[in-house]
TIPAKOL-224566 format. One record per residue (C-alpha): residue number from 1; residue in one letter; z, y, x. Coordinates in pm, 1 decimal. Each point is the difference from the previous one (the first is absolute). Example, Ala and Ser with C-alpha at 12.3 -4.5 7.8 and 13.67 -1.06 7.14 Angstrom:
# residues 2
<pos->1&code->A&up->780.0&north->-450.0&east->1230.0>
<pos->2&code->S&up->-66.0&north->344.0&east->137.0>
***
This chain:
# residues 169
<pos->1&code->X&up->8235.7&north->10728.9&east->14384.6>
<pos->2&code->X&up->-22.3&north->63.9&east->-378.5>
<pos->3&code->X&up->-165.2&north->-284.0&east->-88.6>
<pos->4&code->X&up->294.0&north->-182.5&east->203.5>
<pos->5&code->X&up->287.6&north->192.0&east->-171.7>
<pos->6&code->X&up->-152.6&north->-150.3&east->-306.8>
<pos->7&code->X&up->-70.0&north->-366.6&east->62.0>
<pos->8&code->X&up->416.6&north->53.9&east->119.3>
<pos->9&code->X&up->47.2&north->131.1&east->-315.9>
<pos->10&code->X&up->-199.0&north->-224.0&east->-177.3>
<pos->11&code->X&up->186.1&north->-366.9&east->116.6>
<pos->12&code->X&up->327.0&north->182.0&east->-29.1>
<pos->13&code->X&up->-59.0&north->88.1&east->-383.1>
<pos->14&code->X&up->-126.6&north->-316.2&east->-67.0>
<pos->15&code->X&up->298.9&north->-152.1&east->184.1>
<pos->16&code->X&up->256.6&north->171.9&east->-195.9>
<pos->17&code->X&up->-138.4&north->-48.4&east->-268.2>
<pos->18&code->X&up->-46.7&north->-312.8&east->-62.9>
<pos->19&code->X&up->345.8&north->-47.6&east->16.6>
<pos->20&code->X&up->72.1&north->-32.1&east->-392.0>
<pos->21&code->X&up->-47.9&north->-167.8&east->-315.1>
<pos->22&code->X&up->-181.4&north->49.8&east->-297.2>
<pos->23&code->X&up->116.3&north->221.9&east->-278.0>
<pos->24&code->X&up->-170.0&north->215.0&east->-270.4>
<pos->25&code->X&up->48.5&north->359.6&east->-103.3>
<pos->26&code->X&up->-86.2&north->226.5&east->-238.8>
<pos->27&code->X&up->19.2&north->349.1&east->85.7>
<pos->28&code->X&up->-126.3&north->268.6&east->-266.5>
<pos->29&code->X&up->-183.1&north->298.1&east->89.3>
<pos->30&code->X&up->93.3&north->374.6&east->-94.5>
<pos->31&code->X&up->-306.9&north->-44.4&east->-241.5>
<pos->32&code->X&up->180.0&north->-266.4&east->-169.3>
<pos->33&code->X&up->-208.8&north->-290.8&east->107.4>
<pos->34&code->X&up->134.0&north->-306.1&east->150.1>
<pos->35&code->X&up->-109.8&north->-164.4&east->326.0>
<pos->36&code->X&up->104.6&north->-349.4&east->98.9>
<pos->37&code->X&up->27.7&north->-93.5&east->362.8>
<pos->38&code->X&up->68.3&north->-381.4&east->144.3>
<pos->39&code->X&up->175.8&north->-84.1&east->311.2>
<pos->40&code->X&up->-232.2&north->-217.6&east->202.0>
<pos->41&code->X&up->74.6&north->-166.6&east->361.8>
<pos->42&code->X&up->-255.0&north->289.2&east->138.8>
<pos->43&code->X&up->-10.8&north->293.4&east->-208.7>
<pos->44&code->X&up->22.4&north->95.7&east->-393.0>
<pos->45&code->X&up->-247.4&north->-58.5&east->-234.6>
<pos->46&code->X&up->41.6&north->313.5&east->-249.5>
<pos->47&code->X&up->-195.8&north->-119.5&east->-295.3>
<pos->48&code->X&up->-194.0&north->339.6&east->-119.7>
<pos->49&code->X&up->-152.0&north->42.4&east->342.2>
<pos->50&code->X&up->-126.5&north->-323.2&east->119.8>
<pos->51&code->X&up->-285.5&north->32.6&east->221.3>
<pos->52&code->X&up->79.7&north->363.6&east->99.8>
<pos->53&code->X&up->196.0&north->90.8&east->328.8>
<pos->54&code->X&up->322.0&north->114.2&east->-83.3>
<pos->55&code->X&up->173.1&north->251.1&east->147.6>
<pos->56&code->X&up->375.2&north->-17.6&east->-102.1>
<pos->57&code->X&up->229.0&north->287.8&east->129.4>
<pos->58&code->X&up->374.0&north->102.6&east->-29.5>
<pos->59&code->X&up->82.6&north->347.3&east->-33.5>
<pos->60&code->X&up->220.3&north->291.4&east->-50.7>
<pos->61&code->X&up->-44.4&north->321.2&east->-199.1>
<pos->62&code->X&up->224.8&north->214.0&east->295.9>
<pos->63&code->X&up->-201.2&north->-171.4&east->298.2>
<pos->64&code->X&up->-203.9&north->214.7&east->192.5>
<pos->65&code->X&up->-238.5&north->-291.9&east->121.6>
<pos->66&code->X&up->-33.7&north->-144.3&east->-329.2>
<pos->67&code->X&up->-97.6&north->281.4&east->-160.1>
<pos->68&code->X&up->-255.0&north->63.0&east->282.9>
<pos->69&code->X&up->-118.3&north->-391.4&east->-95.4>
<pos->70&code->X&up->-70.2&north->140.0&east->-351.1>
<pos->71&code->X&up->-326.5&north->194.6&east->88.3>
<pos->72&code->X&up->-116.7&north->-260.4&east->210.4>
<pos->73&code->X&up->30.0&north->-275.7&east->-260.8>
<pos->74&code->X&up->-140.6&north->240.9&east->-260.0>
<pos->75&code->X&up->-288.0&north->31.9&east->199.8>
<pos->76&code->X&up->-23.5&north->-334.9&east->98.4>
<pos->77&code->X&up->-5.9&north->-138.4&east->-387.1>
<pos->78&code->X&up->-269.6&north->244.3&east->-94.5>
<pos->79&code->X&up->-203.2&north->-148.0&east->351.9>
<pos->80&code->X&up->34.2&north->-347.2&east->-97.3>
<pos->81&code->X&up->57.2&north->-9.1&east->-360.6>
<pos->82&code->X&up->-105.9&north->-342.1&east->-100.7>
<pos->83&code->X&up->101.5&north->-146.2&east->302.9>
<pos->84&code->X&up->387.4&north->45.3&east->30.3>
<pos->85&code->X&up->320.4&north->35.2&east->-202.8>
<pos->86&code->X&up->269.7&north->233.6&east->109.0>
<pos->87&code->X&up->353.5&north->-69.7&east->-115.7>
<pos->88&code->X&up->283.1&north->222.4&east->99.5>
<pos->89&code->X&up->328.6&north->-40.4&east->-79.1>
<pos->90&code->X&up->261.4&north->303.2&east->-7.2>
<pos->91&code->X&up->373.4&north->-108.9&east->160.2>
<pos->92&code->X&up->123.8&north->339.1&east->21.7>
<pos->93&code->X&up->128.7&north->-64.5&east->-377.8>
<pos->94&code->X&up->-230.0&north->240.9&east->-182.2>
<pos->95&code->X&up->-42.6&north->-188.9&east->-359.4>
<pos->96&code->X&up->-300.8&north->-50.3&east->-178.7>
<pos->97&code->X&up->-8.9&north->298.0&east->-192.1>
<pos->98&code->X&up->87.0&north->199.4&east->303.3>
<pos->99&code->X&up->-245.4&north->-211.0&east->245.3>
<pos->100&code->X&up->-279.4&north->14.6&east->-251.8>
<pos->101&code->X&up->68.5&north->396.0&east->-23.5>
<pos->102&code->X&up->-14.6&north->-10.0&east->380.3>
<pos->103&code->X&up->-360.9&north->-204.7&east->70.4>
<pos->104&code->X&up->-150.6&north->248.5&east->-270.5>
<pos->105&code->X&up->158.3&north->251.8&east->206.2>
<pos->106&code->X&up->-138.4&north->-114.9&east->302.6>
<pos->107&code->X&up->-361.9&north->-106.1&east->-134.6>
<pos->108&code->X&up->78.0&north->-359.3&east->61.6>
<pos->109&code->X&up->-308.8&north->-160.6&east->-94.6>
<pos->110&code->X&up->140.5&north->-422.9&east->26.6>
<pos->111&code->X&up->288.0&north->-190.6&east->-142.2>
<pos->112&code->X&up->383.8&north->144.9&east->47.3>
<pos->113&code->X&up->321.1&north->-212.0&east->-105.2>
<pos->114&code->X&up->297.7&north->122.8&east->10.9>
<pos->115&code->X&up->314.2&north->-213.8&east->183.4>
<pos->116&code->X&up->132.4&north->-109.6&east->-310.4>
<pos->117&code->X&up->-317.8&north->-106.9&east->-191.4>
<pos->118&code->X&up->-65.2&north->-261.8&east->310.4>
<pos->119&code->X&up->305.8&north->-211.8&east->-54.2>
<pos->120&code->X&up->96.0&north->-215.2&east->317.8>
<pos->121&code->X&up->-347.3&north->25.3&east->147.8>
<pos->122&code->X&up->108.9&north->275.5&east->232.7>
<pos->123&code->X&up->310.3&north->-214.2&east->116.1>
<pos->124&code->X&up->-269.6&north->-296.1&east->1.1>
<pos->125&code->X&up->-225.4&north->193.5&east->241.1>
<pos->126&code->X&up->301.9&north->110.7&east->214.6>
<pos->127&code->X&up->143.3&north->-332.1&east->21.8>
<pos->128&code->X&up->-332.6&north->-171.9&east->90.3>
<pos->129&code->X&up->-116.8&north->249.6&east->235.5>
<pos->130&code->X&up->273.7&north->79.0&east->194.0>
<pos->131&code->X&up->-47.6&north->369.0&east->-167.0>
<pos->132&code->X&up->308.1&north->218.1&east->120.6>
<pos->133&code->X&up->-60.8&north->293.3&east->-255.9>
<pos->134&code->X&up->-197.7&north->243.7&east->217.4>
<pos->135&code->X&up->-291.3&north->155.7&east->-176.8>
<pos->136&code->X&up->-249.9&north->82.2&east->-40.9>
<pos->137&code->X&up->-75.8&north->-422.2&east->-16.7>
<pos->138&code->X&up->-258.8&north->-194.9&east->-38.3>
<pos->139&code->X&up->-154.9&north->-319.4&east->-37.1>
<pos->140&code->X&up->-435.2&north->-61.1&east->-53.8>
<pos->141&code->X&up->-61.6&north->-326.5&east->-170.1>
<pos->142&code->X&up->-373.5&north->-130.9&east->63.2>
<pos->143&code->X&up->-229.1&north->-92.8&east->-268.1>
<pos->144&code->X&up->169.4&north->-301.8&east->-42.5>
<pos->145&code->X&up->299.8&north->158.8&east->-0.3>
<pos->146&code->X&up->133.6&north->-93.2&east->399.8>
<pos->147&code->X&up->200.6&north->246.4&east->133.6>
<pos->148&code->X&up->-221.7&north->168.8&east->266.3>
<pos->149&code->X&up->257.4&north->253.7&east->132.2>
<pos->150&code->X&up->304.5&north->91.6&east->-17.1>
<pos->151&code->X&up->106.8&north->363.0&east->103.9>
<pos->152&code->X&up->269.4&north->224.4&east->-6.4>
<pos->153&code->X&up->-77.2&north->377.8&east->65.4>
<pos->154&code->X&up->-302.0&north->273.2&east->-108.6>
<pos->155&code->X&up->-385.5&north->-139.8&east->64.1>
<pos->156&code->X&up->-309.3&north->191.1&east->96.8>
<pos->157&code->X&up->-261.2&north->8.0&east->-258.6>
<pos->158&code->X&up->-230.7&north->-159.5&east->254.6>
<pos->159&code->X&up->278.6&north->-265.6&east->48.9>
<pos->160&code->X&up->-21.0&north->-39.2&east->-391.0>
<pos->161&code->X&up->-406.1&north->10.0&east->24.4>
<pos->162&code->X&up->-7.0&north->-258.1&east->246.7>
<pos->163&code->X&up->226.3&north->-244.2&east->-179.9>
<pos->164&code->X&up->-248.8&north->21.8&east->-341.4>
<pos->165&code->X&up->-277.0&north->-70.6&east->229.0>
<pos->166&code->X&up->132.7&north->-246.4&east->144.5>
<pos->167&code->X&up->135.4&north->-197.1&east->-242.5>
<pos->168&code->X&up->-315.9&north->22.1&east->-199.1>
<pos->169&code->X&up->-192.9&north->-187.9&east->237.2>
***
């Protein structure tokens, strides 16, 4: 039935996605460092983390799920440390100062970027995605950077597990 649920969510993902055309962004992290992500028919190419699964979430400070999602990708980036990027992107309007206060805070251990510092990207995502604004949200990009899944909602850690293992096959 899982394994179902996923293929489902799998071909609608791709489906929505592929809706779009192709733009570039540059979206700077609370660290100061810059990240530049392409529109492509399938997916994003981010640049910095070609060749690494991507796990690209959208997030509030005041969410109860997403701050549940911050252990879980914590532990998950120490697990699989050369193997995937995690980029989450604060919409509850925190700024940079006050998000980068907050992930230090919170022991975030991967890349933060605050609302502002992302430009149109998160309008970009919405729009191509059919993304409504619920969070926690997000999107893993393959290897090559094809959107794998798209998923509104808190995910297990073994949910999170089995997408790094599978996707690194």
């Amino acid at each position: 039935m899982k394994r179902a649920f996923a293929i489902i969510a799998l071909i609608a993902s791709l489906t929505i996605f592929t809706q779009a055309s192709d733009d570039n962004f540059t979206l700077t992290t609370t660290d100061g460092k810059s990240i530049h992500a392409i529109g492509a028919e399938d997916g994003l190419t981010i640049e910095e983390y070609k060749g690494k699964i991507v796990f690209l979430e959208f997030f509030g400070h005041k969410c109860p799920p997403c701050l549940k999602m911050i252990g879980r990708y914590t532990k998950l980036k120490d697990k699989y440390k050369d193997k995937i990027a995690i980029i989450a992107i604060e919409v509850q309007g925190l700024s940079d100062g006050q998000l980068k206060s907050f992930a230090k805070t919170k022991g975030i251990n991967y890349v933060t970027i605050s609302q502002d510092k992302a430009g149109h990207f998160v309008e970009y995502i919405s729009t191509r995605s059919q993304w409504q604004g619920s969070i926690p949200y997000l999107i893993i990009l393959d290897k090559k950077g094809v959107v794998q899944l798209i998923h509104a909602g808190a995910l297990s850690d073994e949910s999170l597990d089995m997408a790094v293992v599978e996707l690194s096959k």
